[in-house]
PDB file as gemmi writes it, atoms N, CA and C in Angstrom:
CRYST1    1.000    1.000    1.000  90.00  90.00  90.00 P 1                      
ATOM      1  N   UNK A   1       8.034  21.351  16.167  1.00  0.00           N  
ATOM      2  CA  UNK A   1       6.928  20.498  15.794  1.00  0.00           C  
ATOM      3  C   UNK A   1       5.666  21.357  15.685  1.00  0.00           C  
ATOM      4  N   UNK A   2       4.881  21.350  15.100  1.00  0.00           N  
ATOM      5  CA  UNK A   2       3.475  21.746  14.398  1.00  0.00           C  
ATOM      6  C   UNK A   2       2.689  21.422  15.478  1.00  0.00           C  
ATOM      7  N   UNK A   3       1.855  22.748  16.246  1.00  0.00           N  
ATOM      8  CA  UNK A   3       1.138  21.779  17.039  1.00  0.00           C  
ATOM      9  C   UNK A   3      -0.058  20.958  16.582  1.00  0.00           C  
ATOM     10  N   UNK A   4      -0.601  20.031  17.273  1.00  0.00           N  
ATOM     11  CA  UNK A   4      -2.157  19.253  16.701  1.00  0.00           C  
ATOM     12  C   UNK A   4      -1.708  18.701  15.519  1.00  0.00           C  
ATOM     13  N   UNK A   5      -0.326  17.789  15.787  1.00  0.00           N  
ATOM     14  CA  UNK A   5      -0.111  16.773  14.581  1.00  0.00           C  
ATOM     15  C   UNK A   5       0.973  15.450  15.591  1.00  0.00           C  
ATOM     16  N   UNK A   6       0.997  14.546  14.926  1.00  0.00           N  
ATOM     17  CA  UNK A   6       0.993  13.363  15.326  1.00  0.00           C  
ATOM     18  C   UNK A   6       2.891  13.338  15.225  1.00  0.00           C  
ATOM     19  N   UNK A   7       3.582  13.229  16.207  1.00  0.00           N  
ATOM     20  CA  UNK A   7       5.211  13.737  16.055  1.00  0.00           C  
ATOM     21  C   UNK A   7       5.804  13.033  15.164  1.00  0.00           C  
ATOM     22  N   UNK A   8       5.301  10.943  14.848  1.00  0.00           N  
ATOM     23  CA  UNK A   8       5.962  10.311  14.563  1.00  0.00           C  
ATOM     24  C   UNK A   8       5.524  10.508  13.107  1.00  0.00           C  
ATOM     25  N   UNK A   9       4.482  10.792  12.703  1.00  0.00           N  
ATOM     26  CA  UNK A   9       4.491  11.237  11.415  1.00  0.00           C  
ATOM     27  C   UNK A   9       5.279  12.340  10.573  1.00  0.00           C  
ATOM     28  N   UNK A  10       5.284  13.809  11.984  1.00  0.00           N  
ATOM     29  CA  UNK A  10       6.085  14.504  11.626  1.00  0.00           C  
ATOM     30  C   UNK A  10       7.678  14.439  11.221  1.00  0.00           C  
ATOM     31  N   UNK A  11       8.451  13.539  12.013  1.00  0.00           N  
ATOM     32  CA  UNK A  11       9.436  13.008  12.017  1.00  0.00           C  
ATOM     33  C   UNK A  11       9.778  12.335  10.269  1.00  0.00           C  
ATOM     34  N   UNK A  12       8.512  11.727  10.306  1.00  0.00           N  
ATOM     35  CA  UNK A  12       8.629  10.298   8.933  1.00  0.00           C  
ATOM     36  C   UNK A  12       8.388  11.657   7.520  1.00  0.00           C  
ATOM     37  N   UNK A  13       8.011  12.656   7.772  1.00  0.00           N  
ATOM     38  CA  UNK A  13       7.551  13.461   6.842  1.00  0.00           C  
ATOM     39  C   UNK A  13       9.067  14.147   6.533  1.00  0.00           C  
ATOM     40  N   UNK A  14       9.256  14.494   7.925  1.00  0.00           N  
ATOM     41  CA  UNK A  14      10.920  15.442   7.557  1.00  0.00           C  
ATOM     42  C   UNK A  14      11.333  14.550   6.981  1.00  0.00           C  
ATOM     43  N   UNK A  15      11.933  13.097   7.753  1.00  0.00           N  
ATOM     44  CA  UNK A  15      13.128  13.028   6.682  1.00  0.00           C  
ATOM     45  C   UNK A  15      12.789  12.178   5.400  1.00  0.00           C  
ATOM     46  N   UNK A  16      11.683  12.174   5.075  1.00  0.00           N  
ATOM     47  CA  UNK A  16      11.183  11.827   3.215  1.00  0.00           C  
ATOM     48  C   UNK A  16      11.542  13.575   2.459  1.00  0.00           C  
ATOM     49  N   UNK A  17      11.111  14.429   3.035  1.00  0.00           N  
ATOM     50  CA  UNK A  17      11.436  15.006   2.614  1.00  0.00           C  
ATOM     51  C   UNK A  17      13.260  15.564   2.252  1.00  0.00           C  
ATOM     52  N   UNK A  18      13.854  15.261   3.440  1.00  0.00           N  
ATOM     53  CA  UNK A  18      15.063  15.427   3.521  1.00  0.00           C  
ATOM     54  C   UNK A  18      16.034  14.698   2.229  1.00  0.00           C  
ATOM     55  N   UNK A  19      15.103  12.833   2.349  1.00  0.00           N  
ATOM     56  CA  UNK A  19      16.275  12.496   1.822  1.00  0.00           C  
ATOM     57  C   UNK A  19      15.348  12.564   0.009  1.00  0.00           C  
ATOM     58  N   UNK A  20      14.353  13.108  -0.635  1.00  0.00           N  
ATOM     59  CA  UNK A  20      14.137  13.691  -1.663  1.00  0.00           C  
ATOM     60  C   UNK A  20      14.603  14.908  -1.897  1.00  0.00           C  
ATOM     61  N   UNK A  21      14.661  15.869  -1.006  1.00  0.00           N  
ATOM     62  CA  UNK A  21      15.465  17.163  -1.409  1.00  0.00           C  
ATOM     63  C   UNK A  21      17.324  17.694  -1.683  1.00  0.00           C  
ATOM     64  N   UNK A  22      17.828  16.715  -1.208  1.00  0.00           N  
ATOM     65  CA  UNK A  22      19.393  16.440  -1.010  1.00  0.00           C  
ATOM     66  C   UNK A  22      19.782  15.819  -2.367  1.00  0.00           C  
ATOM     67  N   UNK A  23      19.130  14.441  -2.601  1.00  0.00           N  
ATOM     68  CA  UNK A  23      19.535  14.053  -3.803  1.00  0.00           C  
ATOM     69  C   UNK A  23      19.070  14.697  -4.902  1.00  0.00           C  
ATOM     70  N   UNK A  24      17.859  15.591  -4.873  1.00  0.00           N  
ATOM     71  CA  UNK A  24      17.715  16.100  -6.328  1.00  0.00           C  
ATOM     72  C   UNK A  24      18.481  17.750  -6.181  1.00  0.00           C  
ATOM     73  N   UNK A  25      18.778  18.119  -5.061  1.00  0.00           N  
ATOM     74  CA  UNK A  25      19.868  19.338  -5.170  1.00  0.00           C  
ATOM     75  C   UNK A  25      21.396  18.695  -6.064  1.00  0.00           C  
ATOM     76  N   UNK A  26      21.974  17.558  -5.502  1.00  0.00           N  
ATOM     77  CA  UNK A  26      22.797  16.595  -6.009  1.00  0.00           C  
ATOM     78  C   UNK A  26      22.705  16.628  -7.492  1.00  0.00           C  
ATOM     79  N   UNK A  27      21.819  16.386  -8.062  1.00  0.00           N  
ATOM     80  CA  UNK A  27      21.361  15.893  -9.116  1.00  0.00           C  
ATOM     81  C   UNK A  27      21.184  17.505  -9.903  1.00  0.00           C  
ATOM     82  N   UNK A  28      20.652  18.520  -9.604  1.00  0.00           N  
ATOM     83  CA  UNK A  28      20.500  19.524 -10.359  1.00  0.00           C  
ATOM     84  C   UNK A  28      22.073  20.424 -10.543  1.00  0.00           C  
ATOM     85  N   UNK A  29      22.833  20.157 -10.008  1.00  0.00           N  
ATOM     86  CA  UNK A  29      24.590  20.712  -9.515  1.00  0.00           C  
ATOM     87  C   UNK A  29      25.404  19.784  -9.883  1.00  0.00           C  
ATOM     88  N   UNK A  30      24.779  18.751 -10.568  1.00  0.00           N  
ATOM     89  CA  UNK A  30      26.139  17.971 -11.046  1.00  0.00           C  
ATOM     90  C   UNK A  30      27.186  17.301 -10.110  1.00  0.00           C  
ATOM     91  N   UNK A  31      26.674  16.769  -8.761  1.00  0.00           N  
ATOM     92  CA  UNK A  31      27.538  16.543  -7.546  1.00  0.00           C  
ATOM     93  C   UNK A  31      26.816  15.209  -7.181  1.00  0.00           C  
ATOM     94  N   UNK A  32      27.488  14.645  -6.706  1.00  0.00           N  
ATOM     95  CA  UNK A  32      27.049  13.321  -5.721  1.00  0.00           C  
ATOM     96  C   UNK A  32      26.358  13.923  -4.795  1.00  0.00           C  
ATOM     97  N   UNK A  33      25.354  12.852  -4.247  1.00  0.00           N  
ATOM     98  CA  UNK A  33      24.622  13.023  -2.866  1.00  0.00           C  
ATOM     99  C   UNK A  33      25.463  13.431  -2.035  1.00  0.00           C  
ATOM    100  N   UNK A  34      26.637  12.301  -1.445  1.00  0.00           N  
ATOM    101  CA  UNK A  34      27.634  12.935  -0.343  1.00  0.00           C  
ATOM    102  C   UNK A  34      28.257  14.469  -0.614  1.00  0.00           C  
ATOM    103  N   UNK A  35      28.495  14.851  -1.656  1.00  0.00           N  
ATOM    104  CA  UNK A  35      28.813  16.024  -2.169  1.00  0.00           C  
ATOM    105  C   UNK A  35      28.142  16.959  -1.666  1.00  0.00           C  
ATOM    106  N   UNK A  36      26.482  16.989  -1.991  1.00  0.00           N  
ATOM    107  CA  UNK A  36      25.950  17.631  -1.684  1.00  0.00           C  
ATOM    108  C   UNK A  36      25.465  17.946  -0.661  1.00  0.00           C  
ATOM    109  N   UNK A  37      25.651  16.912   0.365  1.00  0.00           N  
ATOM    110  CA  UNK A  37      25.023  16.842   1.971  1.00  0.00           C  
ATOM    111  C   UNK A  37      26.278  17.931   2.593  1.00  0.00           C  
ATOM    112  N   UNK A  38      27.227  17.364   2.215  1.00  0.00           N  
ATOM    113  CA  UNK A  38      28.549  18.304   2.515  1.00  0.00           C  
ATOM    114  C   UNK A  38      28.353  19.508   2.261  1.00  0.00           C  
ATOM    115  N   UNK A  39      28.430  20.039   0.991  1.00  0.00           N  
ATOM    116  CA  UNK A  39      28.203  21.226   0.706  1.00  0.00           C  
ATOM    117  C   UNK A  39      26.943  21.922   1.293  1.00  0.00           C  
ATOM    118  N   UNK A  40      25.529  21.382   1.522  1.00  0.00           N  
ATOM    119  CA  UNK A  40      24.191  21.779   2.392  1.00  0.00           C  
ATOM    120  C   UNK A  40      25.089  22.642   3.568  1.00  0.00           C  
ATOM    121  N   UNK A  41      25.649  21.380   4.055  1.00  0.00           N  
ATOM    122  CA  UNK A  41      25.964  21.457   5.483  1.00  0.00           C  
ATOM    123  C   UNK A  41      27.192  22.475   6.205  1.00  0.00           C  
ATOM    124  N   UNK A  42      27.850  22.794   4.949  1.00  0.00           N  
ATOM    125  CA  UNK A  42      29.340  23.565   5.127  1.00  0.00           C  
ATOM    126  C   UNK A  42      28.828  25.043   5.124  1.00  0.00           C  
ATOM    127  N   UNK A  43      27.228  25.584   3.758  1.00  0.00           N  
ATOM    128  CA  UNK A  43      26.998  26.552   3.934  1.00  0.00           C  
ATOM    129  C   UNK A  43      25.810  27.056   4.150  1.00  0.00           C  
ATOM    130  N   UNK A  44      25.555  26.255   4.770  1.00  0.00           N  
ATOM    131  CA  UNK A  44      24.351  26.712   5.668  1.00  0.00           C  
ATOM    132  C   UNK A  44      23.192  26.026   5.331  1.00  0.00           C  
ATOM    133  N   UNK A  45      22.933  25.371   4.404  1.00  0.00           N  
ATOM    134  CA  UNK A  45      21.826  24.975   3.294  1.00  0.00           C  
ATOM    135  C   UNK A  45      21.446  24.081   4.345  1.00  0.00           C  
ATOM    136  N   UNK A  46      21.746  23.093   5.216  1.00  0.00           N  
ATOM    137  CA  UNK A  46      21.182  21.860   5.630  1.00  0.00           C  
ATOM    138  C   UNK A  46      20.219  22.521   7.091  1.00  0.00           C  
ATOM    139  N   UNK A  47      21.228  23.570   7.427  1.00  0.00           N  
ATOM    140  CA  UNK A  47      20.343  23.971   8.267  1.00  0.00           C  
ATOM    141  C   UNK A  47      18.917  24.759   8.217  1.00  0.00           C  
ATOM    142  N   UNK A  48      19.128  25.661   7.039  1.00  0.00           N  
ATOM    143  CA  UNK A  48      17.758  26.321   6.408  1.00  0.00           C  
ATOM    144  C   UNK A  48      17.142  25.050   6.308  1.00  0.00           C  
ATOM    145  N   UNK A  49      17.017  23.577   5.689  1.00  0.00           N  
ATOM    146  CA  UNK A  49      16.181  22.810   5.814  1.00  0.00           C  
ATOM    147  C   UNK A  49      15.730  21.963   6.817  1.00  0.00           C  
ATOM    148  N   UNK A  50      16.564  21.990   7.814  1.00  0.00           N  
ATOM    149  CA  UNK A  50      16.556  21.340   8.828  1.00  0.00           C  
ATOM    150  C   UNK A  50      15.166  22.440   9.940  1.00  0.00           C  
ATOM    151  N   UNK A  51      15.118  23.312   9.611  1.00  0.00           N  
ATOM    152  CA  UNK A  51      14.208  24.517  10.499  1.00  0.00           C  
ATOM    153  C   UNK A  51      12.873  25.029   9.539  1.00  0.00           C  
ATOM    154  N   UNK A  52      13.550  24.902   8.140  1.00  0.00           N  
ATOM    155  CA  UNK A  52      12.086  25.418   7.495  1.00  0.00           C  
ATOM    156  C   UNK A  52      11.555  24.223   6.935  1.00  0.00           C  
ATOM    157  N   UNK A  53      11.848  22.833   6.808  1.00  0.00           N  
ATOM    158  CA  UNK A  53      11.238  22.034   6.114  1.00  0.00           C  
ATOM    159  C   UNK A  53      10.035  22.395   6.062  1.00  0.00           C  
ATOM    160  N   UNK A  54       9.508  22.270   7.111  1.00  0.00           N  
ATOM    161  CA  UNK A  54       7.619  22.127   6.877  1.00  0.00           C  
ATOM    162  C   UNK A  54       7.147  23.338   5.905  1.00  0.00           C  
ATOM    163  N   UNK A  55       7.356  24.299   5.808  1.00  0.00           N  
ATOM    164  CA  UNK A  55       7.058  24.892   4.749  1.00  0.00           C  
ATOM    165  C   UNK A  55       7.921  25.019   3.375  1.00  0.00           C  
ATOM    166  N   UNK A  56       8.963  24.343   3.262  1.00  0.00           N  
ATOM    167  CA  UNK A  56       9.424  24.300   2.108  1.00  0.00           C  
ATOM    168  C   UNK A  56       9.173  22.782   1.610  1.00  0.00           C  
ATOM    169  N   UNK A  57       8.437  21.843   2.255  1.00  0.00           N  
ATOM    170  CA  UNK A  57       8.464  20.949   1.567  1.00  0.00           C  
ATOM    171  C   UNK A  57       6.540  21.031   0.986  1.00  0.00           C  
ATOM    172  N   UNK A  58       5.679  21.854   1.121  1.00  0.00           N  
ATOM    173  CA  UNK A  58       4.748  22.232   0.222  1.00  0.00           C  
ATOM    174  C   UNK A  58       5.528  23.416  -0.508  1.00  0.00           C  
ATOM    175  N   UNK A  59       6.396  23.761  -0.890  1.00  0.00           N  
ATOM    176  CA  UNK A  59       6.635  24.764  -2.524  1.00  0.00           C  
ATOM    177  C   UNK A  59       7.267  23.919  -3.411  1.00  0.00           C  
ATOM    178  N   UNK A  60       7.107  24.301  -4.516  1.00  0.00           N  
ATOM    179  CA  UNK A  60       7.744  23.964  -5.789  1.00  0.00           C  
ATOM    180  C   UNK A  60       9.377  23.555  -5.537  1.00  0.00           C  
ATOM    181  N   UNK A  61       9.595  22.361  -6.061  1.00  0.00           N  
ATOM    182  CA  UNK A  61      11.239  21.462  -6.295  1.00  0.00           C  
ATOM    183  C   UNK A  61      12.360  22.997  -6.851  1.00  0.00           C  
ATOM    184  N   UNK A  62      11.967  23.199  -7.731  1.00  0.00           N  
ATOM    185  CA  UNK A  62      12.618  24.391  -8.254  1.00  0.00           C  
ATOM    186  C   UNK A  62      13.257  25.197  -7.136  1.00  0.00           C  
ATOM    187  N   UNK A  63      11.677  26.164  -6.713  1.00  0.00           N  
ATOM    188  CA  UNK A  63      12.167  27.149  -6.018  1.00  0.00           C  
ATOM    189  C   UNK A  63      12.681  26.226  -4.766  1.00  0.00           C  
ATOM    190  N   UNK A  64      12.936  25.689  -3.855  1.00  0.00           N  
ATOM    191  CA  UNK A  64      13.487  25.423  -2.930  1.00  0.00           C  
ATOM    192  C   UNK A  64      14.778  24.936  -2.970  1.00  0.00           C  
ATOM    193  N   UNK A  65      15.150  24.496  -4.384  1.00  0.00           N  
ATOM    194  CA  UNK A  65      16.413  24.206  -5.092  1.00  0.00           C  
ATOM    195  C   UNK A  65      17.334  25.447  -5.197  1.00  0.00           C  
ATOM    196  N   UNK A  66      16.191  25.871  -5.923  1.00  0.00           N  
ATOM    197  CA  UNK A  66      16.908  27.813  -5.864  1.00  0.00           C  
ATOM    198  C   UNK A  66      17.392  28.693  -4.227  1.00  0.00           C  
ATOM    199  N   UNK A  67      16.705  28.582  -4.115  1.00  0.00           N  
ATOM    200  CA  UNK A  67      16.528  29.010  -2.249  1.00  0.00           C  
ATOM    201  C   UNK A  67      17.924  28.793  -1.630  1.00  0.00           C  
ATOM    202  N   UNK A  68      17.667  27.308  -1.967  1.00  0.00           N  
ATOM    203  CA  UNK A  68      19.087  26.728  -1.055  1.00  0.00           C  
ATOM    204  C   UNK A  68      20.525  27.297  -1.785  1.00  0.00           C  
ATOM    205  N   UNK A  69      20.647  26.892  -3.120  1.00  0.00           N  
ATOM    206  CA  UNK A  69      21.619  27.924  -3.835  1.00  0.00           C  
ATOM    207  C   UNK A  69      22.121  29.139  -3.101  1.00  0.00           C  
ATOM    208  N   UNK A  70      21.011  29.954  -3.464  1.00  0.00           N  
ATOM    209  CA  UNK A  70      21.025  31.406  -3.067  1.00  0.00           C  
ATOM    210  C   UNK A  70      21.750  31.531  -1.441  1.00  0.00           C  
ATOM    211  N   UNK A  71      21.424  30.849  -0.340  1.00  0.00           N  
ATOM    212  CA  UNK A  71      20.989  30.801   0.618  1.00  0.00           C  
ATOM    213  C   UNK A  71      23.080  30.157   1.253  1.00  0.00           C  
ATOM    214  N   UNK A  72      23.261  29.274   0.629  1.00  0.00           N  
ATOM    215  CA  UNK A  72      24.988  28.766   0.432  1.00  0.00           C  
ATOM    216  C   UNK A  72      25.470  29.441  -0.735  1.00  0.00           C  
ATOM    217  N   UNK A  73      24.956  30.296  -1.759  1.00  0.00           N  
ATOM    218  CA  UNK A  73      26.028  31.087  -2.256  1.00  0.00           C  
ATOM    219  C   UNK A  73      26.093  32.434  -1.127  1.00  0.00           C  
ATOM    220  N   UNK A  74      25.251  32.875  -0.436  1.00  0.00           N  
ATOM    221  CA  UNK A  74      25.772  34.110   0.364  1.00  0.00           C  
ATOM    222  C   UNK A  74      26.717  33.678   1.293  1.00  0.00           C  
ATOM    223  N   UNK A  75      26.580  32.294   1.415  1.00  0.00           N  
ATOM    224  CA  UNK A  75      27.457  32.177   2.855  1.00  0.00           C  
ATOM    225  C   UNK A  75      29.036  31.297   2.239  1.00  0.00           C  
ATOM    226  N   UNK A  76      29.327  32.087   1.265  1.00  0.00           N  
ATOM    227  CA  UNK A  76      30.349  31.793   0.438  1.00  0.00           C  
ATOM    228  C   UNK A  76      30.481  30.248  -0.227  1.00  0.00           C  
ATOM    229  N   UNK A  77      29.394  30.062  -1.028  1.00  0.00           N  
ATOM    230  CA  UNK A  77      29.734  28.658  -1.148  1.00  0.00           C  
ATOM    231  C   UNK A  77      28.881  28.905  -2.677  1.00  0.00           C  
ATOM    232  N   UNK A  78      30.111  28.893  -3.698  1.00  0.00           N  
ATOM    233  CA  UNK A  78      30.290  29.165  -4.825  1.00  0.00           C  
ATOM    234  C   UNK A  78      30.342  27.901  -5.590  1.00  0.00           C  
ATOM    235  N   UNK A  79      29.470  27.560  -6.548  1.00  0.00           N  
ATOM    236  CA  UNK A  79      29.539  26.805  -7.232  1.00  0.00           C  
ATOM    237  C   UNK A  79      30.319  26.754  -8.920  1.00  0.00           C  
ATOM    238  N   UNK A  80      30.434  25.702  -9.649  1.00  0.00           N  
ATOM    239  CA  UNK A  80      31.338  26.002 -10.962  1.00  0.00           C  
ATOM    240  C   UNK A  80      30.164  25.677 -12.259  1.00  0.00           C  
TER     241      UNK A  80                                                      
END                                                                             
């Protein structure tokens, strides 16, 4: 948590962000939401967001789309 911020906001902030960043990863990969929560979660991706949200949810949709890619293709999770 961020210090000198209000938790329950922080909380309400992660997961808006969470559940906007999942479905448009979904959506840019050609996969269902459940697809993609799976796949986040199998290579690592859910956890990079689960720890960096607060600063990846001020950057660009793109790059954090990219990020996560990058981030589950090293940890063997190959897309078609």
């Amino acid at each position: 948590m961020q210090s000198g911020t209000n938790p329950d906001k922080e909380i309400s902030d992660k997961i808006s962000f969470m559940t906007f960043i999942i479905p448009e990863f979904a959506s840019a990969f050609k996969m269902k939401v459940s697809q993609a929560y799976r796949y986040l979660k199998q290579y690592g991706g859910f956890d990079y967001l689960n720890r960096n949200w607060w600063a990846l949810h001020t950057d660009n949709e793109y790059h954090v789309l990219l990020k996560l890619y990058k981030l589950c293709l090293q940890n063997g999770g190959y897309l078609k």
